[in-house]
N, C-alpha and C positions, 0 to 999 in steps of 0.2 A: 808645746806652744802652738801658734798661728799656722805655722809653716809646715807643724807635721800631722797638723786637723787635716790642712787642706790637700797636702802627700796623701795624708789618709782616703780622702774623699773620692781621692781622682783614680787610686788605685782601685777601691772599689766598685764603681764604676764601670772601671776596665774591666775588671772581671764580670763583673754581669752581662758587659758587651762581649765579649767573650762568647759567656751561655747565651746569649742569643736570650736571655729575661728581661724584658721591655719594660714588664711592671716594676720587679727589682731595683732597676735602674729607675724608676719614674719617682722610689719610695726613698731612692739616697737623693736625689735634687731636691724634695719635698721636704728629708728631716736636714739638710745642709742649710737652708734658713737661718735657723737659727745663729747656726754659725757665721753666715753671711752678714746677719744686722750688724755684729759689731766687729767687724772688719771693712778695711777703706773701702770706697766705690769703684776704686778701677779695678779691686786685687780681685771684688766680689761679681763684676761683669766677665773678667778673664775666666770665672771660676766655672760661671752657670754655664757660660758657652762649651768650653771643656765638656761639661758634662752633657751637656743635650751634642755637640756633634758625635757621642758616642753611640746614639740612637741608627744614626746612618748607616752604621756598618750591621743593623739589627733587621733583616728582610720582614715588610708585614707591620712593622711599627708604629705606622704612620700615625695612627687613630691617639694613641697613645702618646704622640709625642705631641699634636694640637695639642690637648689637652692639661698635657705638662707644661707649653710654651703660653697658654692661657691663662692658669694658674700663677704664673711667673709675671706675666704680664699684668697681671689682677697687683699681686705683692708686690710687685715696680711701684705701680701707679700709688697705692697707699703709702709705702717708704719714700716718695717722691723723689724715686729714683729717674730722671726722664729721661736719659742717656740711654741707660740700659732697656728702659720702655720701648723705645724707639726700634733700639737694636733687637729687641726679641719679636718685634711685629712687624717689623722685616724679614728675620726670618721666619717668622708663620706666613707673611705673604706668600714667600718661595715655598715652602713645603705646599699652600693652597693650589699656587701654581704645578707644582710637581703633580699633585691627588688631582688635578682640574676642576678644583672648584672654583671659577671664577668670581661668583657673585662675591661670597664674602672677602677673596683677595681685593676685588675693586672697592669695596667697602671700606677698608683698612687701608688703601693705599691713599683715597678721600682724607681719610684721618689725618694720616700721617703727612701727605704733602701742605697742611694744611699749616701743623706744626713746625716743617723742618724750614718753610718758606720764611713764619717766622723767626726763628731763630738760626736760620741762615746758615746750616751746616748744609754746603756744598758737597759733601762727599756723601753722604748717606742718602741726599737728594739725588743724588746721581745714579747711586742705587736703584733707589726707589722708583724715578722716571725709569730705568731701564727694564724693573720689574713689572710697572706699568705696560710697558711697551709688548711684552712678552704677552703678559695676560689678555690683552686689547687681540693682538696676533692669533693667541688663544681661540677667544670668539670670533675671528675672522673679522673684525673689525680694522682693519688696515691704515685707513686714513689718520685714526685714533691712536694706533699702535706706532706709524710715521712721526707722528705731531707731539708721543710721548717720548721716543728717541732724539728727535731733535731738540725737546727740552737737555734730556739727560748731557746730550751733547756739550750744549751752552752752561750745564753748572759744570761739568767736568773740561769745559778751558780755561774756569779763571783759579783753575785750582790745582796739583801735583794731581793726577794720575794717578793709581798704583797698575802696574803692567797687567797684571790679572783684571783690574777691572775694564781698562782698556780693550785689554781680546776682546773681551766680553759684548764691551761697545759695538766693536766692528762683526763680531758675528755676529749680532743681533740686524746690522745694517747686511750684510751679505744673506740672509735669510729673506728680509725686506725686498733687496732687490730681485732675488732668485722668484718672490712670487710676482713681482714686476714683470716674470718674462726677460729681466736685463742680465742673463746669466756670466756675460763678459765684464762688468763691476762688481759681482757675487763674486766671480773666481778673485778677481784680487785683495779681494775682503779675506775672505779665508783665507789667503793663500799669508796674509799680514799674520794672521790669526796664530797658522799652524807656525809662522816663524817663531814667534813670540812663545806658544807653547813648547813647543818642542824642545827649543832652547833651554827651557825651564826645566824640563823632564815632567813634565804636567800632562795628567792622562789624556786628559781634553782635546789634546791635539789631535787627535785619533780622530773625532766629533770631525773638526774643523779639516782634514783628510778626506775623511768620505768625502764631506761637502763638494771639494773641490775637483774628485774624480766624479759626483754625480754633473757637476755643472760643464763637465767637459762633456760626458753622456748627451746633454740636454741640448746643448752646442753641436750635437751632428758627430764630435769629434772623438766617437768612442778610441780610432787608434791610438790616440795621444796619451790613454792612459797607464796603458806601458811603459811610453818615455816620462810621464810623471812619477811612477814607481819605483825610478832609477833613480831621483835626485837622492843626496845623503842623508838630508834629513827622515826621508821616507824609510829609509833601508831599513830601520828595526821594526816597521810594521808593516812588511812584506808578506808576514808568514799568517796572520793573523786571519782568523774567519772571516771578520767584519770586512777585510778586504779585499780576503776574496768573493765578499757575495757582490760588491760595487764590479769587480773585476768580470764575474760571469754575467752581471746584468751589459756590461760593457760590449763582451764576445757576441752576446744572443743580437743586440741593438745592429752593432758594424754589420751582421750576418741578417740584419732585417729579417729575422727569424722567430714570430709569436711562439711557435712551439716551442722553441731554445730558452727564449724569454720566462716562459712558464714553467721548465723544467726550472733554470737559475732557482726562479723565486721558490719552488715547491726541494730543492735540494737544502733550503736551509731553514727547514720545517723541524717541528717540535715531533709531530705527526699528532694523530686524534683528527676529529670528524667536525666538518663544519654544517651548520644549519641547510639541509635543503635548499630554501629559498636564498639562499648568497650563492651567487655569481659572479663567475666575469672576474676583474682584478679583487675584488673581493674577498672573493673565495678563494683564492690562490695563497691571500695574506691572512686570511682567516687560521691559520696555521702555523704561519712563520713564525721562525725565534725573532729575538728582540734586531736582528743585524737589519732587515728589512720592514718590518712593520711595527715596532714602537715608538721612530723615529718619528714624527709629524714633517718634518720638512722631506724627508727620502722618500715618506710614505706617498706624501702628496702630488710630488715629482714624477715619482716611479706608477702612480695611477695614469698622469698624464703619457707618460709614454708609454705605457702600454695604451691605450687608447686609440694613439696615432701608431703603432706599430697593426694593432687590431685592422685601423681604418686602410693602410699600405697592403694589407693581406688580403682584405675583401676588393681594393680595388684590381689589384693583379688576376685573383683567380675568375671576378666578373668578366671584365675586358675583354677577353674572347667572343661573347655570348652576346645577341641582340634581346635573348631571353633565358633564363636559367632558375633552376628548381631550388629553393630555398632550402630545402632539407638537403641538396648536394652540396651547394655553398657550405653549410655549417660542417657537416660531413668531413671536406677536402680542410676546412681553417679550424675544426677540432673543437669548435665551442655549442651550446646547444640554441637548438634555433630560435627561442623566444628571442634567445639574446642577439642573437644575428639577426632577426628582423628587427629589433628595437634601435639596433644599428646602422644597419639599412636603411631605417625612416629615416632617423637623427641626417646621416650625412645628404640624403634628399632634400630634406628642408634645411641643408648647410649651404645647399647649391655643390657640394665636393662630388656629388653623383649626378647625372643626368636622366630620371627615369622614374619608373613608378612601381608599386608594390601592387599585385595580383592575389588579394586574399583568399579568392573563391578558389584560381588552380594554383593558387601557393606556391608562386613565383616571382622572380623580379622580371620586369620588363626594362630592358636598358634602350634611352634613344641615342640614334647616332646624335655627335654632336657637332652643334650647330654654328656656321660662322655668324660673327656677327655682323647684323648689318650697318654699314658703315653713313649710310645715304641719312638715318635721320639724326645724329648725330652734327653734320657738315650740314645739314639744314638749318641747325637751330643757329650754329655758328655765323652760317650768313644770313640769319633773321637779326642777328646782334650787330654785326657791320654791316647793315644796313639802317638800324634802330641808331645807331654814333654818327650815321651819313647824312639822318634826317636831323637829328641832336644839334650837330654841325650848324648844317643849312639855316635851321632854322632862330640859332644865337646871330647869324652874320645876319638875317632879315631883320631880326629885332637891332644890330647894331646901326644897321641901313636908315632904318625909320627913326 
């Protein structure tokens, strides 16, 4: 009957997820159609889904499974299934997002908001703005990415929640803040986030962990990540890689130490060779397992702080020196010197250094620095109480007359 087509289907499936056959798998969702048309529409959405999130657990599939959730999408739209339409180009959205392809993600999300506004399904819109949000993020579009959460937000209050999707909400808002610079309402984002999962036993919460020992990182506050490691819910992902690569970024950061920092990042390497021409944090990541430089939010962070630990190292070992050899500098702070003069210049024209670069004997020149002086300043001040004294003066003549 119905019930043991569809046993049938799901077990097959499993086994080809299993072998790791993508197409296999691509060619039981294709001839299950059939079976699908004449069975109800919720039994036949519960069924497809089933079978494409077996694709996930398949490494390299991706290509394969567009193409199956297109296909699907194609048959929705002719059985004028629209329910299901919706739900399967949602998730093509996410997998677009996952591959980064944005265009065609924004493409489909056009579509689809266009539809769900009219037929007023708050939950999948809610989705959908938050999927929006991601991909805007994506291309570094922020304001866009801001303006797509705070929709999401507004359809997901007039309606139940579900807990998952909720995390989801507020990391996506602690991500926001963290590239705001505001890493003190990022940590409480996440820190909602990780209760929420953890509770659940939901892998994710790992995600939303890091997040919240990078944001103490970021915060100046590497010590504190110790006593965050000790809370209970943390305790089972004490042992894990992923934390301790946040952990040794932590140790190198307190110890204000780029060499430390560099080792961290280069201890949790794949190993293999990266392009000549990459440098710098770069080339350090060019390398790493997924724990440090997959992540887009850690990656982006962890660039910034090495930068200003780079910038702390060049100004210590200058400081001494009214003039000093550029090839020593790089020498003593361990990087190559294109990179340390391109450095040098940057924090010059930051105003963070006082001084000038010496191309010809390929050296910095450092000037003492300078007070400032305070006399034109209190000039301008009482050119202004004097400009309010005439202002004055000259309202009581006009009231005189």
């Amino acid at each position: 009957d119905d019930r043991d087509q569809e046993t049938a289907l799901v077990k097959l499936g499993q086994i080809y997820a299993n072998q790791k056959n993508a197409e296999k798998l691509a060619e039981v969702v294709r001839s299950s159609r059939a079976f699908m048309s004449s069975t109800a529409k919720a039994k036949t959405a519960k069924l497809i889904r089933t079978l494409i999130d077996f694709f996930s657990s398949i490494p390299g599939s991706e290509s394969t499974q567009k193409q199956v959730l297109e296909d699907n999408i194609d048959w929705a739209r002719q059985e004028k299934r629209i329910f299901l339409k919706q739900s399967l180009e949602t998730r093509l959205v996410a997998l677009h997002l996952e591959t980064q392809s944005y265009r065609p993600a924004l493409s489909l999300i056009d579509g689809l908001l266009k539809e769900l506004k009219r037929l007023d399904d708050k939950l999948i819109l809610t989705e959908v703005h938050l999927l929006e949000s991601r991909v805007y993020r994506g291309i570094g579009n922020f304001p866009k990415s801001k303006a797509a959460l705070t929709s999401a937000r507004t359809a997901a209050n007039s309606i139940y929640c579900p807990p998952y999707l909720q995390a989801q909400l507020d990391l996506q808002s602690g991500i926001l803040h963290a590239e705001d610079k505001d890493y003190k309402t990022a940590y409480s984002y996440f820190f909602e986030v990780f209760e929420n999962l953890s509770t659940n036993d939901d892998p994710k919460a790992l995600t939303a962990l890091k997040y919240m020992l990078l944001c103490k990182i970021m915060l100046n506050l590497p010590e504190d990540v110790t006593s965050l490691l000790q809370i209970k819910l943390a305790a089972r992902y004490v042992q894990l890689r992923e934390v301790d690569s946040m952990r040794a970024v932590a140790r190198a950061h307190q110890n204000r130490n780029l060499a430390e920092f560099e080792q961290a990042l280069k201890d949790y390497r794949e190993g293999g060779c990266y392009p000549p021409a990459v440098t710098g944090y770069a080339q350090l990541t060019a390398v790493t397992k997924p724990e440090l430089s997959t992540d887009p939010t850690i990656r982006t962070h962890l660039a910034a702080l090495y930068d200003t630990l780079l910038e702390q190292n060049l100004l210590r070992i200058v400081e001494p020196y009214s003039v000093v050899d550029i090839d020593h500098v790089a020498e003593v702070v361990g990087q190559g010197r294109a990179q340390v003069e391109a450095k040098l210049s940057q924090m010059i024209l930051d105003k963070i250094l006082s001084g000038v670069l010496d191309q010809g004997r390929g050296c910095l020149i450092i000037f003492d620095p300078q007070e400032e002086d305070a006399l034109y300043g209190d000039a301008i001040k009482t050119i202004e109480q004097v400009g309010k004294v005439v202002d004055s003066l000259y309202a009581k003549t006009v009231r005189i007359a």
